[in-house]
C-alpha atoms as an extended CHARMM CRD file, in Angstrom:
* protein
*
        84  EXT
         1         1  UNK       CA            -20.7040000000       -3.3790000000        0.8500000000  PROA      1               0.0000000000
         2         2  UNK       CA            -18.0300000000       -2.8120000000        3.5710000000  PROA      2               0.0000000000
         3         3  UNK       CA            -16.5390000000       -0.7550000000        6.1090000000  PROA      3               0.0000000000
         4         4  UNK       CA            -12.7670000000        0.3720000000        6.3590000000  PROA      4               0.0000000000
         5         5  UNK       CA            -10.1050000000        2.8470000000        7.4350000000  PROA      5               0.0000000000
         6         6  UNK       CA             -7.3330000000        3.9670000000        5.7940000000  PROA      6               0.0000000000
         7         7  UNK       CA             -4.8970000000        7.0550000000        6.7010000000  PROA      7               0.0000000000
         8         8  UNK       CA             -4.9080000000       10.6990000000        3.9800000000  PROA      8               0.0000000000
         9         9  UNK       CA             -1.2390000000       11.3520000000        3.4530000000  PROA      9               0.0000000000
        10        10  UNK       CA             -0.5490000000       14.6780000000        4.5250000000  PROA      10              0.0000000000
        11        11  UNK       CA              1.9830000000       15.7260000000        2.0060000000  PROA      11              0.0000000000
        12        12  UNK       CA              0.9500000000       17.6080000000       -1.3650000000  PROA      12              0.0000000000
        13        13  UNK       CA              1.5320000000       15.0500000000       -4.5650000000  PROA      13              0.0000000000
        14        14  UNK       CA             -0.4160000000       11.9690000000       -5.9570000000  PROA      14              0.0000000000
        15        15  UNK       CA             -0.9060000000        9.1040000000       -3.7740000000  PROA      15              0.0000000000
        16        16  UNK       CA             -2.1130000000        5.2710000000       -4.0990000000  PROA      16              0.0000000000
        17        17  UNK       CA             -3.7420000000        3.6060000000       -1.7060000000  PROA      17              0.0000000000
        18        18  UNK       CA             -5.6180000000        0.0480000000       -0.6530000000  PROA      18              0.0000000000
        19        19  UNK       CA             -8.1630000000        0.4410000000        1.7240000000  PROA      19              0.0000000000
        20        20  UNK       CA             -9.0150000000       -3.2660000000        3.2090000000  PROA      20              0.0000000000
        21        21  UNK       CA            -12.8250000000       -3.5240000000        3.8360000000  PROA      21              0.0000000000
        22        22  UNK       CA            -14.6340000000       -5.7570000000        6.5860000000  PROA      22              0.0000000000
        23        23  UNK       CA            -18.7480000000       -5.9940000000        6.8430000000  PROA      23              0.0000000000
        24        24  UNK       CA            -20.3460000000       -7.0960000000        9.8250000000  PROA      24              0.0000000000
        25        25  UNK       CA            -21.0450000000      -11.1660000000        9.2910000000  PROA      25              0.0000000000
        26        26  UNK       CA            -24.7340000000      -11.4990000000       10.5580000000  PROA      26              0.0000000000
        27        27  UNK       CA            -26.8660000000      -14.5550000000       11.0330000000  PROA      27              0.0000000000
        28        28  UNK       CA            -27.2270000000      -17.1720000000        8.3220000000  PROA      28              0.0000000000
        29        29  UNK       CA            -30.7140000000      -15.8670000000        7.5970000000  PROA      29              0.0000000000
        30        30  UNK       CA            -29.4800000000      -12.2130000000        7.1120000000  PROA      30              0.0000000000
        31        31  UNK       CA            -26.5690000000      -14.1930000000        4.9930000000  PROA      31              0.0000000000
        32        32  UNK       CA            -28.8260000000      -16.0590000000        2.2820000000  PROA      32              0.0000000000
        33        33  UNK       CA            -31.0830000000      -12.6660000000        1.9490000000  PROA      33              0.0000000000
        34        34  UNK       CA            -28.2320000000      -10.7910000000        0.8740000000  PROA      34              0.0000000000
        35        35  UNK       CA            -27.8030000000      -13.2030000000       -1.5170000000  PROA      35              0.0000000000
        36        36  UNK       CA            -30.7470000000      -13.8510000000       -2.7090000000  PROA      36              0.0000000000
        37        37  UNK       CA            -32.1130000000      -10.2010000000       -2.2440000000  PROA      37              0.0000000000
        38        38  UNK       CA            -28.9500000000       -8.3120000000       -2.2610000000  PROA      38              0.0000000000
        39        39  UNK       CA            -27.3200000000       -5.7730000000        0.1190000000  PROA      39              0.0000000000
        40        40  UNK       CA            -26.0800000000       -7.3810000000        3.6790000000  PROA      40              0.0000000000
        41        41  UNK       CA            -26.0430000000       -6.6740000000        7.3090000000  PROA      41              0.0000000000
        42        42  UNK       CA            -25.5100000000       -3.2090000000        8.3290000000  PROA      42              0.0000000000
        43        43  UNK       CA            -24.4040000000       -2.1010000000       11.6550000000  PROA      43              0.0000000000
        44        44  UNK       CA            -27.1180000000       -0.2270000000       13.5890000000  PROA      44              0.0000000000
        45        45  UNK       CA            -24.6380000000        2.5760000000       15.0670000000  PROA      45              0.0000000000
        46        46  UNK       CA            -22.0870000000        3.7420000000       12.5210000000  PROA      46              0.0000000000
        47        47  UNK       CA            -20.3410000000        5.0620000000       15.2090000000  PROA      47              0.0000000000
        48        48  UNK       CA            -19.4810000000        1.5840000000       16.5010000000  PROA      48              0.0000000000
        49        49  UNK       CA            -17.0300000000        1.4160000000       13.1080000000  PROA      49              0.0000000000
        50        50  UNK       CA            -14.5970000000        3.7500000000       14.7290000000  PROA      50              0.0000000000
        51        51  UNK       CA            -15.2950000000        3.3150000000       18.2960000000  PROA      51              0.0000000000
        52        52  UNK       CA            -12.3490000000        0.8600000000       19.5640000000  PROA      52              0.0000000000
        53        53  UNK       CA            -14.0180000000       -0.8040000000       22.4740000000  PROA      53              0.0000000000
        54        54  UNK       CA            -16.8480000000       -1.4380000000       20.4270000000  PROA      54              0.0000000000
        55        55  UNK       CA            -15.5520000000       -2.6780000000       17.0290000000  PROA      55              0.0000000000
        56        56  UNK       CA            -13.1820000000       -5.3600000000       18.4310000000  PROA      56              0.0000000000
        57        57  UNK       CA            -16.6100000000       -7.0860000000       20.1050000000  PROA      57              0.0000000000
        58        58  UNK       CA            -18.0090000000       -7.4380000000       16.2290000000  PROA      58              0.0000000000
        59        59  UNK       CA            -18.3560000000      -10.5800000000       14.4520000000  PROA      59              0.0000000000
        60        60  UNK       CA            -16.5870000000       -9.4080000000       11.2600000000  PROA      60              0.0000000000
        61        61  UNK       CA            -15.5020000000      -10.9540000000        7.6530000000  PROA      61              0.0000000000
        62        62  UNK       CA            -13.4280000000       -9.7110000000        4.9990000000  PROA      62              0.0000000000
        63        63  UNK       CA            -15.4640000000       -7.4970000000        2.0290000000  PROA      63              0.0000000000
        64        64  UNK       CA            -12.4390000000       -7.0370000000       -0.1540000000  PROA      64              0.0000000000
        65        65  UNK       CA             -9.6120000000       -3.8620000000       -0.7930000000  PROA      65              0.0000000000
        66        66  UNK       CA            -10.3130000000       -0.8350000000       -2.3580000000  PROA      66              0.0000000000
        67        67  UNK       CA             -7.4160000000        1.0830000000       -4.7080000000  PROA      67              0.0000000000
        68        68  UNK       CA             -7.6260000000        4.5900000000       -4.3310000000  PROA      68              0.0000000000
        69        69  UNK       CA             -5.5410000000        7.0300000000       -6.1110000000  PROA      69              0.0000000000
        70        70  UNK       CA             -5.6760000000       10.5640000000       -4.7030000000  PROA      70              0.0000000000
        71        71  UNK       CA             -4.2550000000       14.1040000000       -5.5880000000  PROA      71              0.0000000000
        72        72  UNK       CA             -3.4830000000       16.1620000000       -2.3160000000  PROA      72              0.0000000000
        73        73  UNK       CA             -3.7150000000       19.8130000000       -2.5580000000  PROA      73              0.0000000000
        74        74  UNK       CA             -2.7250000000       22.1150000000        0.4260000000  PROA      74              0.0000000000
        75        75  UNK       CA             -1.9000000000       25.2600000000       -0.7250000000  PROA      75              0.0000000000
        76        76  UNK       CA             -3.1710000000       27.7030000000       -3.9660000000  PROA      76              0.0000000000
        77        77  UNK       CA             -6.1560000000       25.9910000000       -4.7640000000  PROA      77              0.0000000000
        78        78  UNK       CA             -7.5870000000       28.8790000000       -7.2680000000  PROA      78              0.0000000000
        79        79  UNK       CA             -4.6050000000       27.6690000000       -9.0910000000  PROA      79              0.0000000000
        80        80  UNK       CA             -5.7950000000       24.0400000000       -9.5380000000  PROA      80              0.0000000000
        81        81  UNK       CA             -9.4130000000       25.0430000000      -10.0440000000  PROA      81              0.0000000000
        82        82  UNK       CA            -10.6500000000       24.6870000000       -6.4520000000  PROA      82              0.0000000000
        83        83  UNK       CA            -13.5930000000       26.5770000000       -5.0660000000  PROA      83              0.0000000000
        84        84  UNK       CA            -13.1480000000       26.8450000000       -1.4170000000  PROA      84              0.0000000000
C-alpha cells in the first residue's frame, strides 16, 4: 500500500514505466498493526499527496516501484475498439 507519481507520456505508442511508491510511516503502534492485522497508515487528506507544501512536512518511507506498461491512444479510437 503506497502512494506515487509518475508522468503519462504524451506521444501515441507503447510505453514502460516505474512508478516509485512512498506510504506515510506512522507510529510504532500503527506499525506492528499493519503487521499483525494488515493494511498501514493512511493519510487523512488525499489531497495532501499532491499538495507540495504539505507533502514535504510528511514522515514518509519507501513502499516499493511499480512497472507499468501502457498503450497511448490519441487519435481514431473506433479503430482500436474504444468507446468514447
Amino acid at each position: 500500500l503506497g502512494y506515487g507519481f509518475c508522468h503519462l507520456p504524451a506521444t501515441p505508442g507503447c510505453h514502460a514505466l516505474s512508478c516509485v511508491t512512498w506510504r506515510p510511516r506512522g507510529t510504532w503502534g500503527e506499525r506492528l498493526s499493519g503487521r499483525l492485522v494488515g493494511g498501514g497508515p493512511q493519510l487523512r487528506t488525499p489531497d495532501a499527496a499532491y499538495a507540495g507544501a504539505d507533502r514535504f512536512r510528511l514522515r514518509t518511507e519507501a513502499a516499493g516501484t511499480v512497472h507499468l506498461q501502457l498503450g497511448v491512444l490519441l487519435r481514431h479510437f473506433a479503430r482500436y475498439g474504444v468507446q468514447c
